[in-house]
ROSE-4610 file (N, C-alpha, C; in Angstrom, 1 decimal, always signed):
// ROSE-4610
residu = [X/X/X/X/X/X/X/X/X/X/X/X/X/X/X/X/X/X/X/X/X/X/X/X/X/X/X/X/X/X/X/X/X/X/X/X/X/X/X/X/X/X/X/X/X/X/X/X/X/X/X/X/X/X/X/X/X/X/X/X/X/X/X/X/X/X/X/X/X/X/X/X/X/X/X/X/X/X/X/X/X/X/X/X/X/X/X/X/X/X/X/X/X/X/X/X/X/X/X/X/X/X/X/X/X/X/X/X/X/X/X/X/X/X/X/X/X/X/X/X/X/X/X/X/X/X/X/X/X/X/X/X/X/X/X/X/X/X/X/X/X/X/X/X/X/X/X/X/X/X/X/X/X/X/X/X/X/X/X/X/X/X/X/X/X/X/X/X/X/X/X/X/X/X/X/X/X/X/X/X/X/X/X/X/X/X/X/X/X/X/X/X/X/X/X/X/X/X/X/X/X/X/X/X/X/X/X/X/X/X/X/X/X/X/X/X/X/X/X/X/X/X/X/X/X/X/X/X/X/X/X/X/X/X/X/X/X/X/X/X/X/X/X/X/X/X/X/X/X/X/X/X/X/X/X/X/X/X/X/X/X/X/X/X/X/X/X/X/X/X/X/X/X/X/X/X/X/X/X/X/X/X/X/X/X/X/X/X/X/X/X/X/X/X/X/X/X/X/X/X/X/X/X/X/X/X]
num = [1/1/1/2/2/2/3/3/3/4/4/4/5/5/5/6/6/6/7/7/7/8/8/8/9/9/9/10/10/10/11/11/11/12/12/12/13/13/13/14/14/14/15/15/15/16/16/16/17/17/17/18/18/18/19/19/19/20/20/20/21/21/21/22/22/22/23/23/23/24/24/24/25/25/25/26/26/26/27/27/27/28/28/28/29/29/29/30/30/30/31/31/31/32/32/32/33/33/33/34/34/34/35/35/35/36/36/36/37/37/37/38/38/38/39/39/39/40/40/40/41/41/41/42/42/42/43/43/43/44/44/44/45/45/45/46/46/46/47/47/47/48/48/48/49/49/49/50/50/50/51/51/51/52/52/52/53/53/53/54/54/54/55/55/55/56/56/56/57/57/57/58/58/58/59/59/59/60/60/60/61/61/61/62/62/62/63/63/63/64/64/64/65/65/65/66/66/66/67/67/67/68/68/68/69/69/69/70/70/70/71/71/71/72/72/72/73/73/73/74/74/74/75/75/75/76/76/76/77/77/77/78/78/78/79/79/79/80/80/80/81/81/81/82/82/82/83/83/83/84/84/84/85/85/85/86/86/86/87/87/87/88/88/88/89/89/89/90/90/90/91/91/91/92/92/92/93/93/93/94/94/94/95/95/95/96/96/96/97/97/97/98/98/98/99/99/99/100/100/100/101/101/101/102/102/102]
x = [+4.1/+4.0/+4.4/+4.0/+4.4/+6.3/+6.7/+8.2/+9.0/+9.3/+9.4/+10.7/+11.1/+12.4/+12.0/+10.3/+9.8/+9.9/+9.8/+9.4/+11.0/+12.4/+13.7/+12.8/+11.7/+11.4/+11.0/+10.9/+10.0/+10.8/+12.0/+13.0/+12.7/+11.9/+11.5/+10.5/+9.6/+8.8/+9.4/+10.2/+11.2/+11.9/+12.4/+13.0/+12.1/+10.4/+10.0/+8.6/+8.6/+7.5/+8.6/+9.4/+10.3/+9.7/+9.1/+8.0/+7.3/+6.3/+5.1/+6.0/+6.9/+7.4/+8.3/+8.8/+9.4/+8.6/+7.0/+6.1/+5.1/+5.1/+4.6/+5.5/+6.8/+7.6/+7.8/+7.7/+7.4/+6.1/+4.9/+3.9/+3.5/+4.2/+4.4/+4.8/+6.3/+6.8/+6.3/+5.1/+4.7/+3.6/+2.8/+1.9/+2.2/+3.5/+3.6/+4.5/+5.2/+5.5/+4.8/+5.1/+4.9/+4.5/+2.7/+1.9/+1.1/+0.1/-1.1/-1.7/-1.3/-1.4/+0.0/+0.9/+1.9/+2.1/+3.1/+3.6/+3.6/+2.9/+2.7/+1.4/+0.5/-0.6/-1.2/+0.2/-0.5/+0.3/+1.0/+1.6/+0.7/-0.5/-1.2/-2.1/-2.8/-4.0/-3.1/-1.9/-1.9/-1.6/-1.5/-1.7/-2.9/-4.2/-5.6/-5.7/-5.6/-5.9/-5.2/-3.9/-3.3/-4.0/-4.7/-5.4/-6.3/-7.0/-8.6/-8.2/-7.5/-6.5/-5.8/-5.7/-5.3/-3.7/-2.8/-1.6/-0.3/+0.2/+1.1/+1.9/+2.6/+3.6/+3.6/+2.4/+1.8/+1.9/+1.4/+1.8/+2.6/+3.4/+4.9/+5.6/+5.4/+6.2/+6.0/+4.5/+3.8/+4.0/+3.8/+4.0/+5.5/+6.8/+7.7/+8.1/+7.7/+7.9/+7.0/+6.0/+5.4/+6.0/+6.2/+7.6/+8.5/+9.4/+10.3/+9.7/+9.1/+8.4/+8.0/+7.7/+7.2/+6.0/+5.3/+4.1/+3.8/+3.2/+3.0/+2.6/+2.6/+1.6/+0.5/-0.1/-1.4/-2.0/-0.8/-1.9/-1.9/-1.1/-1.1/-1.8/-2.3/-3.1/-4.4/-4.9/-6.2/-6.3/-5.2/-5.6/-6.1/-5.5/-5.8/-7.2/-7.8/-9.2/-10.1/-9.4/-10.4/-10.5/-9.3/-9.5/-10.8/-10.3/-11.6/-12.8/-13.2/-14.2/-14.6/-14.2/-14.2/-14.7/-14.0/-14.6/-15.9/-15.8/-17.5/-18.3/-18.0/-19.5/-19.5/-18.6/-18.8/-19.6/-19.4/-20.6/-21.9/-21.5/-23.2/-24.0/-23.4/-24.3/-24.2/-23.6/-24.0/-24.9/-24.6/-25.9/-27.2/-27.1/-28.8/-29.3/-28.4/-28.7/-29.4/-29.1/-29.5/-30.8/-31.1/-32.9/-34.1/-34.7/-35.5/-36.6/-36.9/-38.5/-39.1/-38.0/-38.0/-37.5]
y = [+6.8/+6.2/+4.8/+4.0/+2.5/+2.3/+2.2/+1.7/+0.9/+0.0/-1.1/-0.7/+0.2/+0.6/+1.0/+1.5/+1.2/+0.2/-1.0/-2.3/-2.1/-1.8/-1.3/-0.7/+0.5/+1.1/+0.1/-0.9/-1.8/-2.4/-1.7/-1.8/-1.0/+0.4/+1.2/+0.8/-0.6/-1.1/-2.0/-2.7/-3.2/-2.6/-1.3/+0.0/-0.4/+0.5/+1.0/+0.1/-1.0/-1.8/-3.6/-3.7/-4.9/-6.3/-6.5/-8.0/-7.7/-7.1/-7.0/-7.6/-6.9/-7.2/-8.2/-8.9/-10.5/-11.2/-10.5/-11.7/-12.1/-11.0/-11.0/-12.0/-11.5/-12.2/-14.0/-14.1/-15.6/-16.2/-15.5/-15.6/-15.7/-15.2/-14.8/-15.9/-16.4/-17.4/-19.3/-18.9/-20.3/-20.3/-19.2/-19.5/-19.3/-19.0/-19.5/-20.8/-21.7/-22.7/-23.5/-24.7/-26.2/-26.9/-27.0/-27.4/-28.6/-28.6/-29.1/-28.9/-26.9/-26.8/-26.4/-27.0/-26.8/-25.4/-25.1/-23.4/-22.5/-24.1/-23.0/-22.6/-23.9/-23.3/-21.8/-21.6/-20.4/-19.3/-19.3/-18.4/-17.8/-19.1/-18.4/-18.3/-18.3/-18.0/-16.5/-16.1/-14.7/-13.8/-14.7/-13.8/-12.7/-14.4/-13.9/-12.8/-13.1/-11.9/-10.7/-10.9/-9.6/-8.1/-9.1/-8.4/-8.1/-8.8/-8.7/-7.1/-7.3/-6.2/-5.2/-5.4/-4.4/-3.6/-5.0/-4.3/-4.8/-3.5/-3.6/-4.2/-3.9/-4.8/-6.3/-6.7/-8.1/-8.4/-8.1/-9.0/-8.6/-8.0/-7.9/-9.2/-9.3/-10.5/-11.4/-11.8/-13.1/-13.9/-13.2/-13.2/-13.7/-13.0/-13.5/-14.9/-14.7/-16.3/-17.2/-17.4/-18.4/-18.9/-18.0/-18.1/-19.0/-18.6/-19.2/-20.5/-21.3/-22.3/-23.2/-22.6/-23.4/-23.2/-21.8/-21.6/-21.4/-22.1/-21.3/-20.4/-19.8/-18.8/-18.7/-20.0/-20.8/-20.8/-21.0/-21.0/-19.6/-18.7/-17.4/-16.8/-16.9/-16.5/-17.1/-18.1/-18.6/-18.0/-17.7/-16.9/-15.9/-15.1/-13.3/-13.6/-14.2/-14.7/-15.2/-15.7/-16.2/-15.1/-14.1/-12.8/-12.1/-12.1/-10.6/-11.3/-12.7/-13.2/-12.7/-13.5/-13.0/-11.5/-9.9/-9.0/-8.8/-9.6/-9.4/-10.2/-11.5/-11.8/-10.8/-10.2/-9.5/-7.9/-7.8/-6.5/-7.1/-7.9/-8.9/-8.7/-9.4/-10.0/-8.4/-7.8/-6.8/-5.7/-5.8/-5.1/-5.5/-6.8/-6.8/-5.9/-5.2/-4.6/-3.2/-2.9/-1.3/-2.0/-3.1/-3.6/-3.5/-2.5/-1.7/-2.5/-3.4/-3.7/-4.3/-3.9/-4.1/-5.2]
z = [-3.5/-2.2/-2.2/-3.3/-3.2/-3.5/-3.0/-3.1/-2.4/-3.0/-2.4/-0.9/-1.4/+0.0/+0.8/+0.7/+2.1/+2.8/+2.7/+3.7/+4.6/+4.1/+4.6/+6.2/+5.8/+7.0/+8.5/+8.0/+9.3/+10.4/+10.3/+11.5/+12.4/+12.1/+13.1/+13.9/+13.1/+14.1/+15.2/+14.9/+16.0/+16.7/+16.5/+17.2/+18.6/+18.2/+18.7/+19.5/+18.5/+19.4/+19.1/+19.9/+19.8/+20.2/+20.9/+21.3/+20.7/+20.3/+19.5/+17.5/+17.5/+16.3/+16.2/+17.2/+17.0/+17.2/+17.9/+17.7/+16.9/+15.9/+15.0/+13.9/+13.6/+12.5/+12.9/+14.2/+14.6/+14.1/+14.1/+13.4/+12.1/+11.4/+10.2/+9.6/+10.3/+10.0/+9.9/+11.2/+11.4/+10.1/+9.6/+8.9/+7.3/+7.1/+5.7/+5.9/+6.4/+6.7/+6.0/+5.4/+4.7/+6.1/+5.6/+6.3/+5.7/+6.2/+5.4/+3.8/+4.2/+3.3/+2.2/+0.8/+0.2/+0.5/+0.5/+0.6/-1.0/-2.1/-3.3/-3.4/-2.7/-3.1/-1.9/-0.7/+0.3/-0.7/-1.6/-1.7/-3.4/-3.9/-4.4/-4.2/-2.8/-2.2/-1.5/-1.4/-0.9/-2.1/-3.4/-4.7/-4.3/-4.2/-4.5/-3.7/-2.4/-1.3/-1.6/-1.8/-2.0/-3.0/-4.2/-5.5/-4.6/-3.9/-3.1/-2.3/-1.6/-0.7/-1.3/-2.3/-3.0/-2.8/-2.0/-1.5/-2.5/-3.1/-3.8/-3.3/-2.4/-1.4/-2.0/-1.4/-1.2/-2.7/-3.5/-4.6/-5.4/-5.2/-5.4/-4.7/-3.7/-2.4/-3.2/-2.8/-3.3/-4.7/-5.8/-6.9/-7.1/-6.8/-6.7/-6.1/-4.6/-3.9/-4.6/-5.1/-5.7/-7.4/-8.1/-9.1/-8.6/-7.7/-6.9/-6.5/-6.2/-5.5/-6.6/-8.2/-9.0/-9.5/-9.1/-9.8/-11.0/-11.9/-13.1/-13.7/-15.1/-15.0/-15.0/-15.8/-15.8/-14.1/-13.3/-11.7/-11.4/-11.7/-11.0/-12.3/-13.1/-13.8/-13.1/-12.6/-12.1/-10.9/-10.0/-9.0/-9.1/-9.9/-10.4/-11.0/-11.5/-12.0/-10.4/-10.0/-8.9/-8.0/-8.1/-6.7/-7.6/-8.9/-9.6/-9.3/-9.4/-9.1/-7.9/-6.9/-5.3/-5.1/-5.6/-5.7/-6.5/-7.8/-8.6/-7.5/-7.3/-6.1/-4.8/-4.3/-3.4/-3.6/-4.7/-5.2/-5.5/-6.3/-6.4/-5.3/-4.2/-2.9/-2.6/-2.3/-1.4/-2.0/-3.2/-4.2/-4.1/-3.1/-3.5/-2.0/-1.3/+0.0/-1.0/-2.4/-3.1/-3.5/-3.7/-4.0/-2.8/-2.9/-2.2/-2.5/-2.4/-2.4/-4.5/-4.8/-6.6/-6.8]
């Protein structure tokens, strides 16, 4: 299922939903843009998310553009540590919803 010659497919979303999909890639555009925040450090906060998300896609993309940008491995290695973190506290906390009164 994961292949990257899918994303090729997302012309059919402009086929078939065309303002909705140029308004989205305008969107798209403004929020990875050199802001406030450097475009290396969004590009390894959508490492993190991507792992969190679990989208191959995404950190395929991400992974590459942040290379590209100057990331090291040392930071895209701290990302990928900080996403597994992010899912261990998120089982944590929500594990204490399985403590019944114990």
């Amino acid at each position: 299922m994961y292949d990257m010659k899918n994303l090729d497919k997302m012309k059919n979303l402009e086929a078939h939903a065309p303002e909705a999909t140029k308004a989205f890639w305008a969107f798209d555009k403004a929020a990875w843009a050199e802001g406030a925040i450097p475009k290396k450090y969004k590009e390894l906060m959508a490492i993190a998310v991507a792992l969190t998300i679990q989208c191959p896609y995404c950190i395929d993309l991400h992974a590459d553009r942040a290379k590209k940008i100057g990331a090291s491995d040392p930071e895209i290695a701290e990302a990928v540590l900080a996403a597994a973190a992010l899912r261990a506290d998120g089982t944590i906390s929500h594990g204490t919803h399985t403590m019944k009164g114990t």
